[in-house]
NULOMI-782283 format. One record per residue (C-alpha): x, y, z; residue in three letters; residue number from 1. Coordinates in Angstrom, 2 decimals, padded with zeros to 5 digits. Layout:
! residues N
<site <X, Y, Z>, ala, NUM>
...
//
This chain:
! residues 348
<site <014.24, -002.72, -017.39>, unk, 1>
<site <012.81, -002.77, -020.83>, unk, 2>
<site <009.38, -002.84, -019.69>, unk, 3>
<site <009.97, -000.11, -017.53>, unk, 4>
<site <011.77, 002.10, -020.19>, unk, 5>
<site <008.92, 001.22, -022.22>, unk, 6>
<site <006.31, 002.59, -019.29>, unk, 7>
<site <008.26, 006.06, -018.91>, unk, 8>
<site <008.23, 006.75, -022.58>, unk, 9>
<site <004.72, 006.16, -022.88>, unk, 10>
<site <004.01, 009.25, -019.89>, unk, 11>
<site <006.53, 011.07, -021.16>, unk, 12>
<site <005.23, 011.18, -024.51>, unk, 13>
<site <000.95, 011.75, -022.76>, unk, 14>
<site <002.69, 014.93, -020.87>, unk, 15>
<site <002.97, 018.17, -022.01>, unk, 16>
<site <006.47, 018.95, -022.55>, unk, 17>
<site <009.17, 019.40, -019.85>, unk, 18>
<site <006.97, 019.26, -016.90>, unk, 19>
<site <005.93, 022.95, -017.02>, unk, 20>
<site <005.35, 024.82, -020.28>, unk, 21>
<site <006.40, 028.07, -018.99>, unk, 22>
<site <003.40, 029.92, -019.68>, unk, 23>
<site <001.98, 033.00, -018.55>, unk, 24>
<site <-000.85, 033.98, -018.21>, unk, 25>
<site <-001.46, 037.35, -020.18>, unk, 26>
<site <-005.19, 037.50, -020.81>, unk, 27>
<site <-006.45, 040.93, -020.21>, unk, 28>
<site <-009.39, 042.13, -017.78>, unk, 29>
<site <-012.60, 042.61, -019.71>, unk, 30>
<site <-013.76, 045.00, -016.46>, unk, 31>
<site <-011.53, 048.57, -017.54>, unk, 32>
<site <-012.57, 049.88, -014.18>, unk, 33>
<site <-011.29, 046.58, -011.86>, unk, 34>
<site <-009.40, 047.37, -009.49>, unk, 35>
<site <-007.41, 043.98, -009.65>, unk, 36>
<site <-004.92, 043.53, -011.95>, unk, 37>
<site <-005.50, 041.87, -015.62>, unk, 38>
<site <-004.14, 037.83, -015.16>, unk, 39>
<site <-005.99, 038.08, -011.05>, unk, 40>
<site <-008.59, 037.46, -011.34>, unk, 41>
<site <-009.51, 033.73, -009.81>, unk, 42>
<site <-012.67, 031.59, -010.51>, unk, 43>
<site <-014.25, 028.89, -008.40>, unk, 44>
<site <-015.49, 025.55, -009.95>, unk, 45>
<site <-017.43, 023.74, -007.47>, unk, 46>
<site <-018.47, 024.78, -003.99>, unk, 47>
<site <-018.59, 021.87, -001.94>, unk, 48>
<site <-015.57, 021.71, -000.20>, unk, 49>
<site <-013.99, 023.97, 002.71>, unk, 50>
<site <-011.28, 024.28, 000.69>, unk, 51>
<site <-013.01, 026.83, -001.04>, unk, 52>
<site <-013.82, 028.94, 001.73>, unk, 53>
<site <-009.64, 028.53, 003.07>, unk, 54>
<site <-008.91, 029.87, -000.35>, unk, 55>
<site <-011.06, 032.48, -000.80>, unk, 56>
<site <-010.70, 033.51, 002.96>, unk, 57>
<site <-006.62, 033.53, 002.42>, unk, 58>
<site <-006.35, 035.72, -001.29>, unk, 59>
<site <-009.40, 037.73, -000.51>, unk, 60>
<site <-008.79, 038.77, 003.53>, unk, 61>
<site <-004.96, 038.43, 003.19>, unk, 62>
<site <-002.84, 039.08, 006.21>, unk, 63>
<site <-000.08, 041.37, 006.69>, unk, 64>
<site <002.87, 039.04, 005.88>, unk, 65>
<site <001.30, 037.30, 003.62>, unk, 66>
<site <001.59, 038.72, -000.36>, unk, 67>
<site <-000.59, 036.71, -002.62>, unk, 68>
<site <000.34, 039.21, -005.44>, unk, 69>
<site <-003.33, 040.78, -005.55>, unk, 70>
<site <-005.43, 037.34, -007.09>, unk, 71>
<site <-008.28, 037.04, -005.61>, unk, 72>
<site <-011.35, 035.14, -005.78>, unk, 73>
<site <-014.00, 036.92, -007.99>, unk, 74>
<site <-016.69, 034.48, -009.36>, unk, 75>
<site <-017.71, 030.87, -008.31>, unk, 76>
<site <-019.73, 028.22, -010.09>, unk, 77>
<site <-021.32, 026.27, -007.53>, unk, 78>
<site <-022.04, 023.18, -009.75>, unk, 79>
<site <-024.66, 020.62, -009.20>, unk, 80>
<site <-023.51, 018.68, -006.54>, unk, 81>
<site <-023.06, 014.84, -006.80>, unk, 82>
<site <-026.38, 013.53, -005.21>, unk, 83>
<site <-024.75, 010.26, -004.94>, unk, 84>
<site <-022.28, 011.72, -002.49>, unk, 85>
<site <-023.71, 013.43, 000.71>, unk, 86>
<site <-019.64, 014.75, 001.12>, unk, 87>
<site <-020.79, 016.65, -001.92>, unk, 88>
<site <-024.54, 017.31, -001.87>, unk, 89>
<site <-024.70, 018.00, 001.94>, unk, 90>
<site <-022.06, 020.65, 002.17>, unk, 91>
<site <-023.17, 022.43, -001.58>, unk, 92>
<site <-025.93, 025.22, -000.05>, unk, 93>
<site <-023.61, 025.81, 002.66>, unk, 94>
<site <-020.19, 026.42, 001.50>, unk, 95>
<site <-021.79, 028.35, -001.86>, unk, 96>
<site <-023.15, 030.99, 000.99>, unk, 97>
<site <-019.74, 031.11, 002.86>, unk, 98>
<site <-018.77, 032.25, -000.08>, unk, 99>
<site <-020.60, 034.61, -001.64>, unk, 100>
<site <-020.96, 036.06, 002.13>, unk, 101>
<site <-017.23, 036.66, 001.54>, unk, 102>
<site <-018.22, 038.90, -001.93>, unk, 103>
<site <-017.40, 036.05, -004.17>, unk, 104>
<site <-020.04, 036.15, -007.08>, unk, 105>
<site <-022.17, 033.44, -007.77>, unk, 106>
<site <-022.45, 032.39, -011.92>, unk, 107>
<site <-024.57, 029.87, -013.36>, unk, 108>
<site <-022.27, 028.36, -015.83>, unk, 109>
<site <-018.85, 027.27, -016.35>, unk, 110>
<site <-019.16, 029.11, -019.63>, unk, 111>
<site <-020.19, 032.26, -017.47>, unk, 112>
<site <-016.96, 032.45, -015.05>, unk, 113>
<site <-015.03, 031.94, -018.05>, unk, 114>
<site <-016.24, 034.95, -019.28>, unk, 115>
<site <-014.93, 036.68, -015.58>, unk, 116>
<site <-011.84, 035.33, -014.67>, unk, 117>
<site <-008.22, 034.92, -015.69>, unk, 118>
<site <-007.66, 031.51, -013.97>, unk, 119>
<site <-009.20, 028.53, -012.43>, unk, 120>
<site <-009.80, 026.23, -009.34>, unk, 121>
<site <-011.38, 023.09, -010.13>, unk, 122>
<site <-012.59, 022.73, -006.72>, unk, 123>
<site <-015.68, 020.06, -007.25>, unk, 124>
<site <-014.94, 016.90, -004.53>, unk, 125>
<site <-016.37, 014.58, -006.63>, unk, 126>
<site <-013.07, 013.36, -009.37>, unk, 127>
<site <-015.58, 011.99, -011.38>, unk, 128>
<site <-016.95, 015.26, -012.85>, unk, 129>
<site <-013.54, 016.82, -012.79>, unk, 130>
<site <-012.67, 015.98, -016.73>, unk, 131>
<site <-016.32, 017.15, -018.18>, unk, 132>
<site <-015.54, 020.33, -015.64>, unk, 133>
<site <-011.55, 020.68, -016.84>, unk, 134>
<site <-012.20, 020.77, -020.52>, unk, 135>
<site <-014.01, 023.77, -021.08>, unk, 136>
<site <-011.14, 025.78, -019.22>, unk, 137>
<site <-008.42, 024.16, -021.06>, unk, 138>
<site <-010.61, 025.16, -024.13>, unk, 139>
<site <-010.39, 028.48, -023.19>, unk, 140>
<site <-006.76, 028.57, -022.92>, unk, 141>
<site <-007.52, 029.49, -019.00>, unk, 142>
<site <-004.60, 028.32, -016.48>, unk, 143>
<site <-005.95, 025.60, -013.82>, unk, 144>
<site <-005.53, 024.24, -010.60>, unk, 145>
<site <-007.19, 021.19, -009.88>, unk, 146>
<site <-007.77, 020.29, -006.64>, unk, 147>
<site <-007.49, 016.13, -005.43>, unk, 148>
<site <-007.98, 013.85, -007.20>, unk, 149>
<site <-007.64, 015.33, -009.92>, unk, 150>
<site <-009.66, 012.62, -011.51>, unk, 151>
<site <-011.34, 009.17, -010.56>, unk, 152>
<site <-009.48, 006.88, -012.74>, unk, 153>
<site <-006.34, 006.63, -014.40>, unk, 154>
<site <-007.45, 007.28, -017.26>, unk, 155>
<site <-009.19, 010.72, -017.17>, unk, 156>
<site <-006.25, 011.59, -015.35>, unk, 157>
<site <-004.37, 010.96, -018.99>, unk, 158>
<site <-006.98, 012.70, -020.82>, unk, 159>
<site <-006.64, 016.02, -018.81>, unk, 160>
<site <-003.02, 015.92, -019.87>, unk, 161>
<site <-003.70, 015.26, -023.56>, unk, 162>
<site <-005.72, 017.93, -023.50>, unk, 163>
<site <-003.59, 020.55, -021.67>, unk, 164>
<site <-001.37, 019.46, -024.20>, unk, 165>
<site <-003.29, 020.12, -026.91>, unk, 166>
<site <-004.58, 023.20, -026.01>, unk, 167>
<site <-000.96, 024.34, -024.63>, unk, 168>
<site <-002.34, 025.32, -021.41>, unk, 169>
<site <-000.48, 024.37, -018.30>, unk, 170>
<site <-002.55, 022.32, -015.50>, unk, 171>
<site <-001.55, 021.70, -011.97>, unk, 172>
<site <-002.89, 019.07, -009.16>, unk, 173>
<site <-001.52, 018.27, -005.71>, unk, 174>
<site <-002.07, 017.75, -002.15>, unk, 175>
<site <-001.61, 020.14, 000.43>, unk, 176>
<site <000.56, 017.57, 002.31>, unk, 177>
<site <003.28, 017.29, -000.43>, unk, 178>
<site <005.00, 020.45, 001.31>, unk, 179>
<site <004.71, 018.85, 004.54>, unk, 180>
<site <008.11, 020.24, 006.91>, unk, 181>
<site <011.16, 018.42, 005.64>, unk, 182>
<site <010.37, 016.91, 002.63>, unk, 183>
<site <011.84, 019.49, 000.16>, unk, 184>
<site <015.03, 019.57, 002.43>, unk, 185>
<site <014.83, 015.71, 002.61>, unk, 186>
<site <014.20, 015.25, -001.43>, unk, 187>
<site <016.95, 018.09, -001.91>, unk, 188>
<site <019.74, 015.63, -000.28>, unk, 189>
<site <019.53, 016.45, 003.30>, unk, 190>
<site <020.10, 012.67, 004.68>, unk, 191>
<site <021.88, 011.68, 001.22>, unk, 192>
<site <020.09, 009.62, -000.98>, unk, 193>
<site <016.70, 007.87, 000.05>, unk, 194>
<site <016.88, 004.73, 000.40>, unk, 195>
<site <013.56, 004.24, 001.28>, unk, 196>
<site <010.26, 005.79, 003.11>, unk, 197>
<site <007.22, 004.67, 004.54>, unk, 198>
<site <004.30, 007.61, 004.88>, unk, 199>
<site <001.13, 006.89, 006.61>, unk, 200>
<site <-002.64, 008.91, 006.45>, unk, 201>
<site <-005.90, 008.49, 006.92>, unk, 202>
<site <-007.42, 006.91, 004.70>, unk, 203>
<site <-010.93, 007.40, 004.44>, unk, 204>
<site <-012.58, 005.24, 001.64>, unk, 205>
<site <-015.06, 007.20, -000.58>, unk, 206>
<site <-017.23, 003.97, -002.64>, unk, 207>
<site <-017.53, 006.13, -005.56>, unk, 208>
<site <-013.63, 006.39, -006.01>, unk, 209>
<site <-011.00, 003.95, -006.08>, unk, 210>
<site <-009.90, 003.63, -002.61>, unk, 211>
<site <-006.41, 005.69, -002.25>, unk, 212>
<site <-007.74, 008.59, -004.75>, unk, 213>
<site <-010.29, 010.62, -002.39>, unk, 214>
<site <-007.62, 010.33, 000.66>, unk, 215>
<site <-005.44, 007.97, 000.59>, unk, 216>
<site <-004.04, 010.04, -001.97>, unk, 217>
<site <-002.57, 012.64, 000.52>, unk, 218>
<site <-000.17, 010.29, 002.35>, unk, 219>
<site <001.09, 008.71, -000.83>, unk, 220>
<site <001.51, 012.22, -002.14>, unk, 221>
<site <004.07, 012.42, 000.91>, unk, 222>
<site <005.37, 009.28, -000.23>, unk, 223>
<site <006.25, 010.56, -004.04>, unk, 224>
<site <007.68, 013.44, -002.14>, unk, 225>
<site <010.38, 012.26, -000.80>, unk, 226>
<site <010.79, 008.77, -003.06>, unk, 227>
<site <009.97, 010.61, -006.30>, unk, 228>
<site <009.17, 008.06, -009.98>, unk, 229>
<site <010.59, 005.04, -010.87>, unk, 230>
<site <007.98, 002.46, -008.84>, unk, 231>
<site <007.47, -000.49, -011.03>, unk, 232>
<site <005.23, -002.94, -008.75>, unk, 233>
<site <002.30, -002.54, -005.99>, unk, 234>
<site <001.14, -004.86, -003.50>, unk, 235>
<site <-001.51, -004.24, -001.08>, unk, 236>
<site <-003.06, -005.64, 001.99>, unk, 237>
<site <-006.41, -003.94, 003.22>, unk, 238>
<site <-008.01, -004.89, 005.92>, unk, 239>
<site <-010.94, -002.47, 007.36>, unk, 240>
<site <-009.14, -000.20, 009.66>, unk, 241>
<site <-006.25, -000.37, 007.79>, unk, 242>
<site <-004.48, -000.32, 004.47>, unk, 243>
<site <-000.31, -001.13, 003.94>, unk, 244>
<site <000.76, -000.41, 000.09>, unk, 245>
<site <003.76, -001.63, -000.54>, unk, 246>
<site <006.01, -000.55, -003.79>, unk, 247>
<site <009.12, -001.77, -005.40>, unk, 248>
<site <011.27, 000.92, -007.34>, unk, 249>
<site <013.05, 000.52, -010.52>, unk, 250>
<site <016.50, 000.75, -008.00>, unk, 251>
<site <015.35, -002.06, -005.42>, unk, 252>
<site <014.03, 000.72, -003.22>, unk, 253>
<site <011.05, 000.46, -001.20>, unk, 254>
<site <008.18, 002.39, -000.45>, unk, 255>
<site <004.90, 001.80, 001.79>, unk, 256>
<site <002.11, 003.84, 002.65>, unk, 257>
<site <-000.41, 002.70, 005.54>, unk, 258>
<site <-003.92, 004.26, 005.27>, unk, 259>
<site <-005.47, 004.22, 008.59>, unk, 260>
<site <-009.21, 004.42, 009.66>, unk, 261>
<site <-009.31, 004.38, 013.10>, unk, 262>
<site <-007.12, 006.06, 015.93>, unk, 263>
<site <-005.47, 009.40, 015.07>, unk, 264>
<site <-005.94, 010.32, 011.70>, unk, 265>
<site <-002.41, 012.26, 011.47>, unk, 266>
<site <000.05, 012.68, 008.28>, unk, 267>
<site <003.55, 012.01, 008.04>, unk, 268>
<site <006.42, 009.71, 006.99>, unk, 269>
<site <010.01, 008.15, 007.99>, unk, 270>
<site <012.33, 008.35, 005.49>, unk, 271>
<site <015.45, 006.27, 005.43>, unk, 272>
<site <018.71, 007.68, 004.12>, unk, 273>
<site <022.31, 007.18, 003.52>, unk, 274>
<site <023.69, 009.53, 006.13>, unk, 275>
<site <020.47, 008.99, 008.60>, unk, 276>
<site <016.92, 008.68, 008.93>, unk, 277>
<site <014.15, 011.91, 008.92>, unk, 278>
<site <010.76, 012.46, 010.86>, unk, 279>
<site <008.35, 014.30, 008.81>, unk, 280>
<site <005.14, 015.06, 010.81>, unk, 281>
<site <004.57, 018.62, 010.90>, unk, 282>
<site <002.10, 019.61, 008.16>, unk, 283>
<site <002.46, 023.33, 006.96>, unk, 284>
<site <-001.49, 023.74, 006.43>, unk, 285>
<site <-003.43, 025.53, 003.19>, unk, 286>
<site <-001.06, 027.96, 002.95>, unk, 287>
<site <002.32, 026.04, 001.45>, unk, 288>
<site <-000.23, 024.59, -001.42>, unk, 289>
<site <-001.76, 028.15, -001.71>, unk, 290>
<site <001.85, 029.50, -002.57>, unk, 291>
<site <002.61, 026.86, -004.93>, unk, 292>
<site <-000.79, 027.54, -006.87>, unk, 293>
<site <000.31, 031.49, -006.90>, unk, 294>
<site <003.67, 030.73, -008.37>, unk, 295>
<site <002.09, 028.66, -011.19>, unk, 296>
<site <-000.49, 030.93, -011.75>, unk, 297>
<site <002.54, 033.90, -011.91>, unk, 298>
<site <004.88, 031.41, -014.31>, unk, 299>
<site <002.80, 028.81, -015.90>, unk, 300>
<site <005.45, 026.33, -014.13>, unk, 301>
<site <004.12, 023.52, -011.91>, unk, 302>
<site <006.02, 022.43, -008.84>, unk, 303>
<site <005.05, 018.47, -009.46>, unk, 304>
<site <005.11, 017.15, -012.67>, unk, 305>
<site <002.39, 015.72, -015.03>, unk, 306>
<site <004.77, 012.69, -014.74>, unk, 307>
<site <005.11, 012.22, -011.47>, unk, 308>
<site <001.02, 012.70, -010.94>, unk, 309>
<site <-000.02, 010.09, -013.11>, unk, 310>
<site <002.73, 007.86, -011.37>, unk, 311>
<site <000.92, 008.45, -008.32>, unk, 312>
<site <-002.34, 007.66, -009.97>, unk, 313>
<site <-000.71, 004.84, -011.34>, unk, 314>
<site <000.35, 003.44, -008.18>, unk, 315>
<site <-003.26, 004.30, -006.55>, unk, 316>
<site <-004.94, 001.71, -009.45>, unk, 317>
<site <-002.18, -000.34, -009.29>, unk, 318>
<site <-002.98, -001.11, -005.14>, unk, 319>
<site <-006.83, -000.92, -006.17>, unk, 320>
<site <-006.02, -003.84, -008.19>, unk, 321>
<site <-004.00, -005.65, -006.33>, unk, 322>
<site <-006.81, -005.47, -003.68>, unk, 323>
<site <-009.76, -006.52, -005.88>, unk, 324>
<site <-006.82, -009.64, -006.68>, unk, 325>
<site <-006.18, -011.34, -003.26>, unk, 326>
<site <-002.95, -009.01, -002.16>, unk, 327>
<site <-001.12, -010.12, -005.35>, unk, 328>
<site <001.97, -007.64, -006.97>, unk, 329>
<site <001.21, -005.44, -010.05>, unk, 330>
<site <003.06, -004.09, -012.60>, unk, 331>
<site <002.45, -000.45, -012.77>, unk, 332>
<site <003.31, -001.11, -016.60>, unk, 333>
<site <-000.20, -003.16, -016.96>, unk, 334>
<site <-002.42, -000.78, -015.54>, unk, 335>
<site <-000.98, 001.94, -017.62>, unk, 336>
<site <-001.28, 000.10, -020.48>, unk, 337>
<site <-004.48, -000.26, -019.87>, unk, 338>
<site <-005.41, 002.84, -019.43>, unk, 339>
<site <-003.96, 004.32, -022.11>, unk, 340>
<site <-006.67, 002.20, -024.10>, unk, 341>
<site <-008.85, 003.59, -021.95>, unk, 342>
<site <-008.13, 007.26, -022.75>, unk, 343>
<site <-007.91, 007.05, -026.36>, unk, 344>
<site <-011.55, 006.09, -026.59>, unk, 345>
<site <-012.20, 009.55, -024.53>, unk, 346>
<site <-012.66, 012.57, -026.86>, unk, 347>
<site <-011.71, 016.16, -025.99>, unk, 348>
//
């Protein structure tokens, strides 16, 4: 228990206060004659995802009963691309078209959308470049979504915090599949207290990335859903169609994720409670993250906690480990530790 007391202070104390600073965003437009309000204006980092043409298609075509508040998307950087990835390179030329097709202007420079927008999506699919992308936003005091992972190591994970921290300006990250159907009602109490869960997802494995964090990461966001903190050990068996995570929480409770690559590559969880036990397999699509990144944007308030992301990144390295170690449990204390040493060599 020590140990773990010991873990939660030290996130606690990398996080920016209370979760969500409460901070709104009041820049004003530089264009006098825009006809979207000042604090709408939304910026694109990265082009090499459909997610960027979902979002752009959703605030900038909006349908009838849907009320995104007037944001929309005005100015994308496209970025280089990560040649190393053909997930990134391939699809760069492509989506960058989509979206200036859709009116979206295309800048050559983070420094330049800055300069046009009120707030941010880091959108790049490539984790590695997301902390060299983040920091001249949080710089500029600039409100950000980031989109998964939000980085490719523990580590840079902590440094985007430190830095939102020190620049006192809020950041957000999480998976579409978070607001999967049920799990608010199921984390709110519906079946009593969970006992326990086990979420599944596919589980693609991306070499450049630690296994879980390119998409692993949305079923075990499913998992923190529902189980929220308090896991204190991993242990993972992979195999090459298929990953089982296993964790062990602070109150004997147990979680698992298996990451499947091969079959049906659906989403969802079981979740084990005191008064009964709850199906969640019904994804809600772009939309439920899309309102999520609207509120924050409107508030400054995130929906899932710096804490409770780098648990989840936590327990992603911690199962990375436990791979590269023969299946053996890991203390999610350790790899934290480690990375902390990790992120204090980073400067920002």
């Amino acid at each position: 228990m020590k140990q773990n007391s010991s873990r939660r202070e030290f996130i606690k104390n990398s996080l920016i206060a209370g979760a969500g600073v409460g901070l709104v965003n009041n820049v004003t437009s530089l264009y006098g004659n825009s006809s979207i309000a000042a604090g709408k204006r939304v910026g694109i980092i990265g082009l090499d995802t459909s997610h960027v043409t979902a979002v752009t298609n959703a605030l900038n075509n909006p349908k009838e009963d849907v009320d995104w508040g007037g944001y929309k998307v005005v100015a994308a950087y496209p970025t280089k691309g990560s040649a190393d990835m053909p997930a990134s390179i391939d699809r760069l030329a492509g989506f960058t078209e989509k979206v200036k097709d859709r009116g979206v202007e295309i800048v050559d420079s983070i420094e330049e959308l800055l300069d046009k927008v009120d707030v941010v999506l880091l959108e790049s699919v490539d984790g590695r470049r997301h902390l060299a992308e983040a920091l001249p936003v949080l710089k500029a005091g600039k409100m950000m979504f980031i989109d998964k992972p939000i980085a490719a190591s523990l580590a840079d994970t902590m440094v985007i915090f430190n830095a939102a921290k020190k620049y006192n300006v809020p950041v957000f990250s999480a998976s579409s599949l978070r607001y999967i159907s049920g799990a608010k009602e199921v984390a709110e109490g519906k079946i009593g207290k969970v006992l326990g869960a086990d979420s599944y997802g596919d589980c693609y494995i991306e070499p450049h990335h630690p296994d879980l964090f390119y998409y692993g990461i949305h079923g075990i966001e499913i998992l923190y859903a529902v189980m929220g903190t308090g896991c204190k050990s991993v242990v993972r068996v992979h195999l090459d169609k298929t990953d089982m995570v296993v964790g062990i929480w602070q109150d004997d409770r147990i979680g698992s994720f298996r990451g499947t690559r091969s079959g049906t590559g659906d989403f969802g969880a079981t979740v084990f409670g005191e008064k009964g036990i709850e199906v969640l397999n019904k994804s809600q699509g772009y939309n439920a993250l899309w309102v999520k990144i609207i509120e924050f944007f409107n508030t400054g308030i995130v929906s899932v906690s710096p804490e409770e992301t780098l648990e989840e990144f936590a327990f992603m390295e911690a199962a990375e480990e436990s791979k590269l170690k023969g299946g053996v449990s890991v203390d999610l204390e350790t790899v934290i530790q480690r990375a902390e040493k990790k992120a204090k060599k980073i400067s920002y």
